[in-house]
N, C-alpha and C positions, 0 to 999 in steps of 0.2 A: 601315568605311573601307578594311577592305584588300583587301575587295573590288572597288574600284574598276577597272574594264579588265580583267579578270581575263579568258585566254586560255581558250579552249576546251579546251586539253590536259591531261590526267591531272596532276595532283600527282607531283610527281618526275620531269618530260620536259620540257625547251624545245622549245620551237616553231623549225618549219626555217625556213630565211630567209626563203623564199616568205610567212609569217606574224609580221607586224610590225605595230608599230602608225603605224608614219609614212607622209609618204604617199611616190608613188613616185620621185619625185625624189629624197629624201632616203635613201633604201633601201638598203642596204649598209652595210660596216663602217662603226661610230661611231667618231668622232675620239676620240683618249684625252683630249683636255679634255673632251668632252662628257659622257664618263662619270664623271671626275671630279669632275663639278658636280652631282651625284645627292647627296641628304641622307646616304644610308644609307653613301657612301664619304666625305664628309664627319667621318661619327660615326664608321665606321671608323677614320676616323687620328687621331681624337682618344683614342680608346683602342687607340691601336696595343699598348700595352705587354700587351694583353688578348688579343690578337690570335693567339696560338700555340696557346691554347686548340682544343679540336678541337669542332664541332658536329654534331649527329646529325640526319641527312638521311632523310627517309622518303622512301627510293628507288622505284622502280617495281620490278617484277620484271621479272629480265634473262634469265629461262630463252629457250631457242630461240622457242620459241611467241612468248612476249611479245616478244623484241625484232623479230621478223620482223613482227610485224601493227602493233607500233609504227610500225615504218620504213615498212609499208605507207600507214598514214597521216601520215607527213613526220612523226613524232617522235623526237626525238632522246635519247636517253636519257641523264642526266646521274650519271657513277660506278656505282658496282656496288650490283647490289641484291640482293634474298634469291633462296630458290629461286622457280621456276616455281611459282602459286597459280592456281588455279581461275578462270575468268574472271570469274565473279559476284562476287567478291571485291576484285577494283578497281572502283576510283572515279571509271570510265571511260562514253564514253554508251554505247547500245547498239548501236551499228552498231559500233564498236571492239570490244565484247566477243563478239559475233558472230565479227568477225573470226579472233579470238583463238580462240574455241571450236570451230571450223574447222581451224584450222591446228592448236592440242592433237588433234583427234580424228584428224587425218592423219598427226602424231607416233607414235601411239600403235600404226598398223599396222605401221611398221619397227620394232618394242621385240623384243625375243625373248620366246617365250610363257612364261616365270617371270614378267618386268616387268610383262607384261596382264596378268596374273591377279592379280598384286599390284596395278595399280590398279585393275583391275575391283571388287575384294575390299573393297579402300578405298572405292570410292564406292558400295557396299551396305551396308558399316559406317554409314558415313555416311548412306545413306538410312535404314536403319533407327533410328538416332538420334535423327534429325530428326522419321519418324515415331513415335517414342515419347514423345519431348517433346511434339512436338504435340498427340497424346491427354492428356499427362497433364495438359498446359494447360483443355482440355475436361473433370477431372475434377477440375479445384482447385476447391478451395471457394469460394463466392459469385462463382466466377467474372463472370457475367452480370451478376449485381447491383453488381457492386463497379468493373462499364466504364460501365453506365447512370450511378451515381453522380459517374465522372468525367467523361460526356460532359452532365452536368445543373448541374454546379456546381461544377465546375474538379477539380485536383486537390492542391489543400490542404486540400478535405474529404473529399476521397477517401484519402489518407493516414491520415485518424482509424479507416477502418473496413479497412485493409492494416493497422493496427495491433491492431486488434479480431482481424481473425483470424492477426495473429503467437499474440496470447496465448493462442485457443481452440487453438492448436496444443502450443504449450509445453505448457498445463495437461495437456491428455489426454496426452503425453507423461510429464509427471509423474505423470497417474494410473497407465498404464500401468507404470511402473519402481516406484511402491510397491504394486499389487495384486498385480506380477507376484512379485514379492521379500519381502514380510509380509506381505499380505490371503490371498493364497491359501494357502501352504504352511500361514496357522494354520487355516483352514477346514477345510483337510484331514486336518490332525491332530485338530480339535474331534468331526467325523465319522466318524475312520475312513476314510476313504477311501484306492483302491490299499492294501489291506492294510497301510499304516504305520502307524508307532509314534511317538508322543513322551512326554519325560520330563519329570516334574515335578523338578528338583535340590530337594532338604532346604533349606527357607531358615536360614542359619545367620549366627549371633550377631547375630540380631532377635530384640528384646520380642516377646512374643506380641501385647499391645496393638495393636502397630503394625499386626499382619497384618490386624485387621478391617476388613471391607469391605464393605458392604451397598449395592445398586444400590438407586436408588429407583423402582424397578419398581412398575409398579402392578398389583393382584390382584383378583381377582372382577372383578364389572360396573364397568364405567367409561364415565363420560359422554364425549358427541362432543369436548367443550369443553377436556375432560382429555385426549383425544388429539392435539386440535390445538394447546395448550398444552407440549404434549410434540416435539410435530412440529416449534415455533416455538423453542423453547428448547434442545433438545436432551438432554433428561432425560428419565424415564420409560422407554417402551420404546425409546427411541435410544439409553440411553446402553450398555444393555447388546448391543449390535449392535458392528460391525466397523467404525462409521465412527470409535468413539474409542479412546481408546488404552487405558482396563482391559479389554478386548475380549482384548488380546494377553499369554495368561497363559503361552504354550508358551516354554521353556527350550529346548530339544532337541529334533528332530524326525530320526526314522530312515525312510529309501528302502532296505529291503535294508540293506544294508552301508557307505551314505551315509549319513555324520552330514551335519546342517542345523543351522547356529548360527543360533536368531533372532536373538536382542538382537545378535547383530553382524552378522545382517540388516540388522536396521531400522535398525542407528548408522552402516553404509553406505550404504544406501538414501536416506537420508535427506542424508547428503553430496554422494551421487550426483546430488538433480534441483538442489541450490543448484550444484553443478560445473554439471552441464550449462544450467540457466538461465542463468550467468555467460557461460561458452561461447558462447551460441547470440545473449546478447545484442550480446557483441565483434563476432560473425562477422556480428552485421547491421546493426553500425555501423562496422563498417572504414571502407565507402565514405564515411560522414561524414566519421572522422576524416579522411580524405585532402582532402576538400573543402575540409575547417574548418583542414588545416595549412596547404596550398597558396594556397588562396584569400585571396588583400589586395589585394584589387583596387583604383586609388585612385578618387578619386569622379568624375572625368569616365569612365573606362569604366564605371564604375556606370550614368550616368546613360542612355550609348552601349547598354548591354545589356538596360535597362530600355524605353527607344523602340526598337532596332530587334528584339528579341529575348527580349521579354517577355511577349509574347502565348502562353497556350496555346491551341493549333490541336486539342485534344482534346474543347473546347466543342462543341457541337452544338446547344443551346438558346438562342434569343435573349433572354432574360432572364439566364441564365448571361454572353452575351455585353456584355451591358450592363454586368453583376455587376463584373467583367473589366475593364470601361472605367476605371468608379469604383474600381476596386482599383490599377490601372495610375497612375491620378489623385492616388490619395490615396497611392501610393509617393513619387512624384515631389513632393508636396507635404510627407510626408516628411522626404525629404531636403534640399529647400530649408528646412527649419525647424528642421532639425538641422545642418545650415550657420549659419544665421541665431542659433540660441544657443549653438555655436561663436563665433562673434564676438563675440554680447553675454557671454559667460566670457570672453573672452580682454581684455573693453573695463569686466569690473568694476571698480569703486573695492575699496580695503581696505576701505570701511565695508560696504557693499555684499556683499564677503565674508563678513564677519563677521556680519552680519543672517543672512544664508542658509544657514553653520554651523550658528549655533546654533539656526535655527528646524528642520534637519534635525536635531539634538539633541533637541531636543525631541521634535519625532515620533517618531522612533525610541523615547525612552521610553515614548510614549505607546503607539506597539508592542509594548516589550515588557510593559508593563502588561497589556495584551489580551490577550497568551500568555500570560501568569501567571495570569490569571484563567481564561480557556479550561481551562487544564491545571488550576487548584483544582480548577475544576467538575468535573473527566473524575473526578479523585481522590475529591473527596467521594459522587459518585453513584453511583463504583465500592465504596469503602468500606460505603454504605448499604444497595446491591445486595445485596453481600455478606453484611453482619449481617442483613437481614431474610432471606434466605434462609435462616439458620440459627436464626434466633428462629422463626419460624412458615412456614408457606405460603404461598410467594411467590404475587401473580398473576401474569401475563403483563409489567404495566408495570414493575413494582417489577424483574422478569428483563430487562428490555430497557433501565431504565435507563443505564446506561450507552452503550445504543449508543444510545439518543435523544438523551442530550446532547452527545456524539458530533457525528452529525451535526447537532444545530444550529450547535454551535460550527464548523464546515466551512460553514455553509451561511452564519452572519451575519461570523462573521472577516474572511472574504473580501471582504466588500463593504464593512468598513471601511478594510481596505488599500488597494481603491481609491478611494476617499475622500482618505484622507491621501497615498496620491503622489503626488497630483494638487500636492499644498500645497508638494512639497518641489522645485520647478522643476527637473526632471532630463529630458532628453532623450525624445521619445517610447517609442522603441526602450528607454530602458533602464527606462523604467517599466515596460514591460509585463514586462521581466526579474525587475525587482524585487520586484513585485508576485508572480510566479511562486515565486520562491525562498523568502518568506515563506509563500505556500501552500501549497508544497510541504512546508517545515521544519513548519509547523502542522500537517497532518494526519500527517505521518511520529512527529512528537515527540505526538501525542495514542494514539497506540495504544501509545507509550513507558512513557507516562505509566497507561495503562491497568492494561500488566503489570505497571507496577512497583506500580501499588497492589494486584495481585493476590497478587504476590510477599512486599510488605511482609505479607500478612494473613497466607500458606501458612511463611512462615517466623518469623512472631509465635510464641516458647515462654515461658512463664512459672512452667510445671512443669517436675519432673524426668525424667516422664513422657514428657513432649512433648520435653526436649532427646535422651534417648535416640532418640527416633527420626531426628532431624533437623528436623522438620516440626511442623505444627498437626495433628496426624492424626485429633484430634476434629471438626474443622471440616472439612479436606480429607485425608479419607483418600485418597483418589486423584486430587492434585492436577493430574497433568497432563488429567486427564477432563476437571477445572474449566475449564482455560485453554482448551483444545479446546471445551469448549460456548461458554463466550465467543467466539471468535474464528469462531465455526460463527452464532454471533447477529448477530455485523456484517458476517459474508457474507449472510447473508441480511435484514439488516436496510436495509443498503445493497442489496439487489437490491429490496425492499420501497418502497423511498421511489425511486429511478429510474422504478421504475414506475407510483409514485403524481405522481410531478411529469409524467409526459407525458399522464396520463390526467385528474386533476383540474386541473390550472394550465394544461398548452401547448391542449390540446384546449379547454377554456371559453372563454380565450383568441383562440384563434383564431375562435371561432361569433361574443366579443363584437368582434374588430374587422371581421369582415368583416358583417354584420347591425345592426352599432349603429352611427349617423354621431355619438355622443357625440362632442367632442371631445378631453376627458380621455381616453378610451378610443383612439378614433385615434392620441394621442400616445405612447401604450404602443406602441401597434403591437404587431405580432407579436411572438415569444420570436426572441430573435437565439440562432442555434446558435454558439457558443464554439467552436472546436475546443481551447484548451488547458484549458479547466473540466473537458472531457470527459475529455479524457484524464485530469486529474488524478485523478478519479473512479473510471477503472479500475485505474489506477495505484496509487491506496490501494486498493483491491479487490483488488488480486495482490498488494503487501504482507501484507495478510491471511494470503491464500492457503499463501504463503511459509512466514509464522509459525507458522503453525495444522495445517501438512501433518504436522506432528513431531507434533503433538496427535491431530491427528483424520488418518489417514492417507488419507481417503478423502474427503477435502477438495478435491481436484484434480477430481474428476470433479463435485463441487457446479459451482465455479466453470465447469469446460470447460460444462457445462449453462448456468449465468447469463449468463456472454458468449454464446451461442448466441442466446438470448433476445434479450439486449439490443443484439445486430445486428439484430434486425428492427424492435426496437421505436425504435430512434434512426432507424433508414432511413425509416421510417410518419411517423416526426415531423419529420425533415428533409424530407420530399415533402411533408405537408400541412399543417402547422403552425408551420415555422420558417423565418426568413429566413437565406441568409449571414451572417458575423461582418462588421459595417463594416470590421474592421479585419484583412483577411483574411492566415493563414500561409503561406510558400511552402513547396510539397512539397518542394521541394531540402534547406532546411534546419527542416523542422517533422517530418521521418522522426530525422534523426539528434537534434535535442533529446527527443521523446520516450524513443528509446533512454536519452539519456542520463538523462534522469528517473525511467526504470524499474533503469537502475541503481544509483542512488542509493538507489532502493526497495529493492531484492536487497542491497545494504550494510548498509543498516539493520537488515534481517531476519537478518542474521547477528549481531548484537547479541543481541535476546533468544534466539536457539537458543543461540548460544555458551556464553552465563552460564546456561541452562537445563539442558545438558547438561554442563557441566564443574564449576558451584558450587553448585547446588540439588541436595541429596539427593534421590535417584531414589525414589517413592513404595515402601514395602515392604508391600504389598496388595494392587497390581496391578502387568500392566503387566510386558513379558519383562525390565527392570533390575531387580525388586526384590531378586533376591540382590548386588545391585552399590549400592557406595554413593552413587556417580553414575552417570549414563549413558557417561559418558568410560570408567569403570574397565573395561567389556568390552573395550578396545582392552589394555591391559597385560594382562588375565588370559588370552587369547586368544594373544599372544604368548608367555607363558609356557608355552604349549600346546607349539609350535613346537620344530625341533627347534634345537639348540644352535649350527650355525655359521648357521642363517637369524636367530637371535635376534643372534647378534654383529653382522651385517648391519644387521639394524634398529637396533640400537642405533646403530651407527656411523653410519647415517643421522642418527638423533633427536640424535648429538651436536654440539656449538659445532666440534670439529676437521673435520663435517663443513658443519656450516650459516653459516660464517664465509667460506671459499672459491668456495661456489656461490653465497651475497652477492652477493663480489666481480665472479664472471664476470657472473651477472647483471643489474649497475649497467652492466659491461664492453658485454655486449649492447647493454643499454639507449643508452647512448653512441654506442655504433655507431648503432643505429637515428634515433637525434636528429640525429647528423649527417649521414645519410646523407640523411632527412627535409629536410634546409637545403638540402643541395646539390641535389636534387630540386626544392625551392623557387626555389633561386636559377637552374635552368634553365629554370622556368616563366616568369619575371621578363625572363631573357635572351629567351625568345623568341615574350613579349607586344613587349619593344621590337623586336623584328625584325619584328612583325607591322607596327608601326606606322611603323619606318623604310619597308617595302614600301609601306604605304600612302601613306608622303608623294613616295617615287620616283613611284609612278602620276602621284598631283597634277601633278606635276613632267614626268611624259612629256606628261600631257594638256595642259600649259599651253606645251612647245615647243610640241607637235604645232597648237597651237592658232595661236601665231604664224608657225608656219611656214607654214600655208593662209590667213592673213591677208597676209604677205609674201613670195609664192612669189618 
């Protein structure tokens, strides 16, 4: 709308007299009643008391150049604007920038030669920048594949796989900071290698009992069945390799005349990728949160942004195009239904409410019954896992149990959740929320629930034996190897079944709907691709990941492998065997929800590291803590190392005289930032209604303009 008449001249320039919209008779200064009778001076004086307020004007640029080639084409320039910018840089047509690029290059011969050289200097910086970007654009990953995607099928599915490869990226970043920092230095020391040295420390005031540790390595001949049983589990000859954690027995490690602390390697390292994951996740949901603060739009410009500015022009396929129509359609219907039970909420009876409380009551229990039950199951088949692995020779299923019931529980939970929102009459929009956040809370609290039954077995003592060491150290002498081969089984358990649903279900699938005119079959139709199932999906897959990297350090480069994989294998099945979601996400706001979902996943994952590393005795068998009685205790012993005014230091940090103050400033921050957030908000707010005051002035010029050539 406030485009309406909009003037040929640059943003920030009036037009010279000669360029009006009336016609010529009327041409020349307006009467002050005329201008008076404009809406926008109208609203003016009704908040005159507002009116001292100053507004920020995106000016044109006033250097010589700009204002010379302006005046050249009769614009006038309204106030002072920044420096002299580069012509390609306004928002001017091309014959004006021409102009403009003309007259800068004629500037440039009167400068004295230090000025030329400095901007010559500049716009070689500049070139060269631009070309380095550019290559490196050409060397990002899936590049090609990931414009095909959104020029095929919009880009709210092209978001799910800009999301696939945020995380192949983090991962190998993670792998990289724990090979670089524990995998290697212990390889080095296991070998010899570069002539160093390391030290076994005396483990002291440990049972001898505790120290036994026997991998279960296998000897002599051994069948295929046994290796790939080993391969699948993570025991046998995996366990004794570098990807788990009794792998790392080195204390000390000497370079020459460099001491190397592992264990306060690994207990940084290990801080280090949950820091940088947090990091990386903020820094690429900024842009959300600014959208998500700023943005309230109310629902007539919704509906205004939806028809005139809803379209993506990224389409290139006329089925995408279609896609697009019905997505556009089914917004707009939508929102008129979420109007519509706005009204019928606003038009209940009390009986009426109270019917639909308590039938939302109900369901809700009937929810949490289902999680109750989901989570027994996780328990009991993590429990059984457990004892038959230690009563006799597990097979493969009896090892995998728990990740099978696992994901069944993921696979049928979900689809009674929607089921029952359907029942609890809530708003489209918030069902699919709803629905989300019990999915999410289900697969996050089922690996909770996992550890904890693993936790409950490793910390079972019932002898005097066993309380001396901390642990069950009959059962799990080296319990974090355990949790590690677990968490190493539903990485690759869950990469197991991704790839069996696109290869036995979306692929049959698609042979029977497009070959069989069944009915029944027709009615399936194709596998509708979800974009948030999916995500949810990799999302408990990097939870995992998270958990298990303290475990198994070399977990990072599993997963950076599985996502590698399973971009091709989603892309194959989104091009030949899945339809669109009917109910399609916008990229604007389906980037910053998954952010937010994966960190909620990095929150949780600081749960069991936290209570793993600071309350579970650190195994005393394996593993660089075992002279430590937790993994925590290297950070004190380490300090004590230290010399005596850095130790006062740190302490004075760790104490309340220091962490009560920087509280304060930081709520202080905080505050600031919130208000500064509002007022940010409230100038967005100001000058949408300027938009629309302008817009109703045009109306307003075109409808004199209109009786003026009607009654000349």
């Amino acid at each position: 709308m406030s485009g309406l008449g909009a003037a040929a001249g640059p943003p920030g320039w009036r037009l010279g007299s000669s360029e009006v919209f009336l016609p010529e008779e009327t041409r020349g200064a307006a009467p002050a009643g005329f201008l008076q009778e404009l809406p926008s001076y109208q609203s003016a004086r009704r908040r005159r008391a507002t009116a001292g307020g100053t507004q920020e004007r995106q000016a044109a640029p006033r250097g010589s150049a700009g204002l010379r080639a302006a005046e050249a084409w009769g614009l006038e320039p309204e106030g002072d604007g920044p420096a002299e910018l580069p012509a390609r840089e306004h928002p001017w047509c091309m014959a004006v920038k021409r102009r403009l690029r003309d007259i800068q290059q004629a500037d440039i011969k009167h400068l004295s030669g230090w000025k030329q050289w400095k901007v010559a200097s500049s716009k070689s910086l500049k070139k060269v920048l631009s070309d380095v970007k550019e290559l490196s654009s050409y060397l990002e990953l899936w590049r090609h594949d990931i414009h095909s995607i959104e020029g095929k099928f919009g880009t709210g599915i092209q978001s799910y796989f800009l999301f696939l490869r945020f995380l192949v990226r983090l991962n190998f970043i993670i792998f990289i900071l724990m090979f670089g920092f524990v995998t290697l230095p212990s390889i080095l020391s296991k070998y010899g290698i570069l002539n160093n040295s390391f030290a076994k420390i005396p483990l002291k005031n440990i049972e001898p009992h505790c120290t036994v540790y026997i991998p279960s390595d296998n000897k002599g001949l051994v069948y295929f069945y046994t290796y790939l049983k080993d391969l699948l589990s993570g025991t046998g000859f995996l366990e004794v390799t570098s990807l788990f954690y009794g792998y790392y027995t080195v204390d000390t490690e000497w370079l020459s005349v460099l001491r190397y602390n592992l264990p306060l390697a690994y207990l940084l390292a290990t801080f280090g990728y949950l820091a940088l994951s947090l990091l990386w996740i903020i820094i690429g949901s900024v842009e959300g949160f600014k959208q998500n603060l700023v943005h309230d739009e109310d629902q007539f410009q919704s509906y205004c942004n939806k028809v005139f500015a809803g379209w993506d022009f990224c389409i290139t396929d006329l089925n995408a195009a279609r896609l697009k129509h019905r997505s556009l359609q089914y917004e707009l219907q939508t929102d008129l239904e979420e109007e519509r039970l706005k009204r019928k909420i606003a038009d209940r009876t009390m009986k009426e409410k109270l019917r639909i409380y308590s039938w939302r009551i109900l369901i809700n229990i009937i929810v949490i019954a289902v999680l109750s039950g989901c989570f027994y199951s996780i328990y009991r088949a993590t429990v059984f896992s457990q004892e038959s692995s230690n009563d006799f020779q597990p097979n493969l299923i009896v090892q995998y149990l728990p990740s099978i019931v696992i994901t069944l529980v993921n696979f049928i939970a979900p689809q009674i959740f929607s089921f029952l929102v359907r029942l609890e009459d809530y708003s489209p929009a918030f069902e699919i929320r709803l629905k989300l956040i019990r999915c999410v809370f289900m697969r996050l609290a089922g690996i909770g629930v996992l550890l904890f039954s693993l936790w409950s077995q490793i910390s079972y003592c019932a002898t005097d034996k066993c309380k001396a060491c901390g642990y069950n150290y009959e059962l799990y002498p080296c319990w974090e190897s355990e949790v590690g081969q677990e968490m190493y089984k539903l990485m690759i358990f869950d990469f197991i079944t991704i790839l069996a649903m696109t290869l036995f279900v979306d692929f049959p699938r698609k042979l029977l709907v497009t070959h069989w005119s069944c009915k029944p079959v027709q009615w399936c139709g194709l596998q509708e691709f979800g974009i948030s199932d999916n995500v949810l999906d990799i999302i408990y897959g990097q939870t995992i990941c998270w958990i298990g990297t303290f475990f198994s350090p070399l977990l990072p480069a599993i997963a950076t492998i599985k996502y590698f994989i399973i971009f091709y294998i989603k892309k194959i099945s989104l091009i030949h065997t899945c339809r669109p979601a009917a109910r399609p996400v916008r990229a604007s706001s389906s980037n910053f929800f998954f952010l937010v979902v994966l960190l909620i996943g990095l929150v949780f994952a600081f749960i069991p590291l936290g209570i793993s590393i600071a309350h579970i005795p650190s195994s005393k068998a394996c593993g660089p803590f075992r002279n430590f009685n937790t993994s925590w205790a290297v950070v004190p012993d380490t300090v004590l190392g230290l010399p005596t005014g850095l130790q006062q230091v740190l302490h004075g940090i760790a104490s309340e005289a220091f962490a009560v103050p920087f509280f304060v400033v930081i709520c202080l921050v905080m505050f600031y930032f919130i208000a500064l957030a509002r007022a940010h908000k409230r100038v967005v707010e100001q000058l949408r209604e300027q938009l629309v005051m302008e817009g109703r002035d045009k109306q307003f010029l075109i409808r004199k303009i209109t009786e003026a050539q009607r009654h000349p």
